[in-house]
C-alpha positions in Angstrom: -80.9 13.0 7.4 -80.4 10.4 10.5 -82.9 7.8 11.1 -83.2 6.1 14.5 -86.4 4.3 14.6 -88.1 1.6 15.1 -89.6 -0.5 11.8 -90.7 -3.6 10.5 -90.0 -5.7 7.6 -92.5 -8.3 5.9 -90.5 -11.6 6.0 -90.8 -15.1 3.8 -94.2 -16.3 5.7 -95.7 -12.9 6.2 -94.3 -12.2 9.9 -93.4 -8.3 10.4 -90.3 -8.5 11.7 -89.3 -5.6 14.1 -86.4 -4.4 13.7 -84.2 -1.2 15.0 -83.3 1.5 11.9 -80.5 3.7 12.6 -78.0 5.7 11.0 -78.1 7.8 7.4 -79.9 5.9 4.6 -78.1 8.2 2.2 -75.0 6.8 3.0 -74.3 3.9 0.5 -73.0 1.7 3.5 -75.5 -0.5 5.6 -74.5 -3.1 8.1 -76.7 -6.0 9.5 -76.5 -6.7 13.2 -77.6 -9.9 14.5 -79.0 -10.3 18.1 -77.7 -12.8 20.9 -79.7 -15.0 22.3 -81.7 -12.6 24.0 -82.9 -10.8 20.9 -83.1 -7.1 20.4 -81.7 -6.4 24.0 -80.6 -3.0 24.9 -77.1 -4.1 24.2 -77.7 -4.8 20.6 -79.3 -1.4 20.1 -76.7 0.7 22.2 -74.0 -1.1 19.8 -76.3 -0.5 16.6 -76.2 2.8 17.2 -72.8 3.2 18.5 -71.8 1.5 14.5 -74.3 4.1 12.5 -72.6 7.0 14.6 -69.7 6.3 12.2 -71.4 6.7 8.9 -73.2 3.3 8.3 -77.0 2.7 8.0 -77.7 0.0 10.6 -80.7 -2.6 10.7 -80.7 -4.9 13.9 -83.9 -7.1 13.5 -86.1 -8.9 16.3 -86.0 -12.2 15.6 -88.1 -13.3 18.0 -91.4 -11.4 16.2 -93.6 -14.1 16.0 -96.6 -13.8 18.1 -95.7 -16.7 20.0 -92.2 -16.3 20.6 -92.6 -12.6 21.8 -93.7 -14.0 25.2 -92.2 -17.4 25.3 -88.5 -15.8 24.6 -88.2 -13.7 27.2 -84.9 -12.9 28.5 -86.2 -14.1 32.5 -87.9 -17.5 30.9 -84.1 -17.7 28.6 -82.4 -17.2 31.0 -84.1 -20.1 33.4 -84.1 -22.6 30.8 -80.1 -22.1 30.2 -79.3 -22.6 33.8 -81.4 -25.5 33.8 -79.7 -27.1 30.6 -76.3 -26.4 31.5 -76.5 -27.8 34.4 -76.2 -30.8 32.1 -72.8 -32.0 31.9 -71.8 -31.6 28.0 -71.7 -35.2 27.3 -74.9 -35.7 28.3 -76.7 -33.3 26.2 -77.9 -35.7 23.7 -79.0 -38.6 26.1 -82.6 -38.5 26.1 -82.8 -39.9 29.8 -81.0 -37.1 31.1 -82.9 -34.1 29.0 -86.1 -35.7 30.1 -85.5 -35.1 33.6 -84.3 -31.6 33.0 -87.6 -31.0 31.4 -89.8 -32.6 34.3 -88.1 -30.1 36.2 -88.5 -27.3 33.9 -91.9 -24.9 34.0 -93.8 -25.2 30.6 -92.5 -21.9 29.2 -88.5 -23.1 30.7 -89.8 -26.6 28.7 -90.4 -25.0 25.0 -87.6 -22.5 25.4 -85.1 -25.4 26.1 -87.1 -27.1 23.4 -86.6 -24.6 20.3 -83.4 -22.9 21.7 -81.1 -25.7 22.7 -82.4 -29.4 21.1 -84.0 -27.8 18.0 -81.5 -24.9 17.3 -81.0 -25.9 13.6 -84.5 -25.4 12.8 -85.2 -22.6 15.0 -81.7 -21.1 12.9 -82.7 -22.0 9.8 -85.8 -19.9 9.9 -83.4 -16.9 11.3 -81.5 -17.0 8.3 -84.6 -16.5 5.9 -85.8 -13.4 8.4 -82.1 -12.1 7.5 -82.4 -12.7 4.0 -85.9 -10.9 3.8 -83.7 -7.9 5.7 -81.2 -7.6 3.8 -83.3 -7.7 0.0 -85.4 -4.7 2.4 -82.2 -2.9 2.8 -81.3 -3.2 -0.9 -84.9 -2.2 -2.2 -85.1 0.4 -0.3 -81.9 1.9 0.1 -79.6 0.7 -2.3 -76.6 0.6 -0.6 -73.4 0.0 -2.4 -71.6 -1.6 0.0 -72.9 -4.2 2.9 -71.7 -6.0 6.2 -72.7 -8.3 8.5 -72.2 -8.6 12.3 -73.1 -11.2 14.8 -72.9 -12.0 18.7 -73.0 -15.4 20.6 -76.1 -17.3 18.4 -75.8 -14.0 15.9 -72.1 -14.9 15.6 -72.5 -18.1 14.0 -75.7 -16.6 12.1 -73.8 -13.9 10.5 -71.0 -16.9 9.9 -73.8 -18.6 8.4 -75.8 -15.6 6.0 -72.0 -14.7 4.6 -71.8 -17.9 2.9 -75.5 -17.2 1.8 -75.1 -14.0 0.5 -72.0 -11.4 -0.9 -71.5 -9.2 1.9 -68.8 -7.0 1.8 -67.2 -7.7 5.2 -68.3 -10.1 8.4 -67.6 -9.7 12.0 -68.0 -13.0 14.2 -67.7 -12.3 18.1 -68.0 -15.8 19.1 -69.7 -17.7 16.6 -69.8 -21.1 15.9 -69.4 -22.5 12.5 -71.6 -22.7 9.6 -73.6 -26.5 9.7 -71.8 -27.2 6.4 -68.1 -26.3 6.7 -67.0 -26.7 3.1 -70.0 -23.7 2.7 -66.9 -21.4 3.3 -66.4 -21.5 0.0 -68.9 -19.1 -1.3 -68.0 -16.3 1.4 -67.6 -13.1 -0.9 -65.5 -10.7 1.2 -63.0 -10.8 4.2 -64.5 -11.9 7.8 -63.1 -11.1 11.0 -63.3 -13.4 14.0 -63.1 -12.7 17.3 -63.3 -15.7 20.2 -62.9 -15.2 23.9 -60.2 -17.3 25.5 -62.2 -18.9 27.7 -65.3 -20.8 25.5 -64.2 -24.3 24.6 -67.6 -25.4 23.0 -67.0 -22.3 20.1 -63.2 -22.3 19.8 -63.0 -26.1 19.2 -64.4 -25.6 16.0 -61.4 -22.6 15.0 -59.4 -25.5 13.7 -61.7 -26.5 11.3 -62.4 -23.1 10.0 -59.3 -21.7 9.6 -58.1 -24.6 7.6 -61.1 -23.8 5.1 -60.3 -20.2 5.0 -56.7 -21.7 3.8 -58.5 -24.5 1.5 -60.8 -22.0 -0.2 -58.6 -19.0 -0.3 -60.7 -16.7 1.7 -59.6 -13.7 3.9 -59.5 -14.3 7.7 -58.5 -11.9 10.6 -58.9 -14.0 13.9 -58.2 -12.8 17.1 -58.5 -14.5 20.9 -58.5 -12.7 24.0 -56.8 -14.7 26.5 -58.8 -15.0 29.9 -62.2 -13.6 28.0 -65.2 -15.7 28.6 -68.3 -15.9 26.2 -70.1 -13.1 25.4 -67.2 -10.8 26.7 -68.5 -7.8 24.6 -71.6 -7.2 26.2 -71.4 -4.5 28.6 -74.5 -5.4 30.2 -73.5 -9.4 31.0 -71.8 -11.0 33.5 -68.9 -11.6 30.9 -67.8 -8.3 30.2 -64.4 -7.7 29.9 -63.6 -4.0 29.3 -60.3 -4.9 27.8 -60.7 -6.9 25.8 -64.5 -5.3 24.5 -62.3 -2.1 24.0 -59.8 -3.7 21.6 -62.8 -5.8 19.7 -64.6 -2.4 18.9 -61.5 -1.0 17.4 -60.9 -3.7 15.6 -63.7 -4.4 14.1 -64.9 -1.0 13.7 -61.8 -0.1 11.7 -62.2 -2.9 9.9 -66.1 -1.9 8.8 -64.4 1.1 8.1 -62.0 -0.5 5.4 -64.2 -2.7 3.9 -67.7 -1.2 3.7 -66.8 2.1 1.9 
């Protein structure tokens, strides 16, 4: 049997959370696939199904499926608040002059996006992570899967970063994630991870240093690969990023690497 649906979850405060089901539930292996920023984007369900063709059961949940953020965090009013922000030179990012004048600029929905997406990301995140839990305990009720990964893009990178230190998944893919708030949390990451940075993304690959020397501290399994010339968000096919190379070698590598460790 082959599933390929679309179902929801009950979450920590109630929320359904819509999510994409795809792949054979009788398998034993089930993988987690975290959104970008854009949520469950035609991207993230072309490459959820593209993972279950090769055995795994795959859950990709909305996590945008609160009534008021199903609206607000559309990919058009996303989209307009990030060109607006990073218009802002880096430095300036926490200098409450400069963001106020971005957001007197910025419509009301550009306003709450740049809000809860780019001052308040830590909350906003922290809530992700407990929709993620609630996903995964759903998977392991109701499936029972014997083995379990976790893979994340852009914002989902450094959430699946994140949920591995949370929770003993088998294997983790980052594609340009940043680091877990608490660095030393590295420590309690179960299985081997796999990282995978564009060249090109100074923000995310400044903080490589500091994780690879806690992958050496703790004694935890790292495969790390960067794609010279690769920009940020170079895997999705339907971005202005895409880079075919380099997207081609990721999905080998980390598909054969799935392949290895959730048996």
């Amino acid at each position: 049997m082959y599933l390929d649906s679309d179902i929801e979850y009950e979450t920590f405060d109630g929320t359904k959370v819509q999510s994409l089901l795809t792949g054979d539930p009788d398998s034993g292996r089930a993988i987690i696939v975290i959104q970008e920023i854009w949520g469950l984007s035609n991207f993230i369900r072309s490459y959820s199904r593209r993972l279950s063709s090769l055995g795994f059961l795959v859950l990709a949940p909305h996590l945008y499926s609160r009534t008021d953020e199903k609206e607000l965090f559309k990919q058009e009013n996303i989209s307009n608040a990030m060109k607006l922000f990073f218009e802002v030179p880096p430095d300036k990012r926490r200098d409450a002059a400069t963001i106020q004048k971005i957001l007197e600029r910025a419509s009301s929905e550009e306003r709450e996006v740049i809000k809860r997406i780019m001052l308040d990301r830590g909350t906003l995140e922290k809530r992700m992570i407990k929709d993620l839990e609630r996903g995964y305990e759903f998977l392991v009720k109701t499936y029972k899967p014997k083995k379990m990964g976790v893979v994340g893009f852009c914002m989902g990178g450094g959430l699946s970063f994140q949920i591995s230190t949370k929770l003993p998944f088998d294997a983790t893919v980052i594609f340009y994630g940043a680091n877990p708030p608490e660095i030393g949390d590295i420590a309690n990451i179960k299985g081997p991870v796999m990282a995978l940075y564009a060249g090109d993304d100074p923000n995310i690959n400044s903080g490589i240093p500091d994780a690879v020397s806690a992958f050496v501290k703790y004694g935890k399994q790292i495969e790390l690969k960067i794609y010279p010339g690769a920009r940020h968000a170079f895997f999705n096919n339907d971005g202005l990023s895409y880079n075919k190379e380099a997207a081609d070698d990721a999905w080998e590598r980390s598909s054969s690497f799935f392949r290895r460790y959730v048996q």
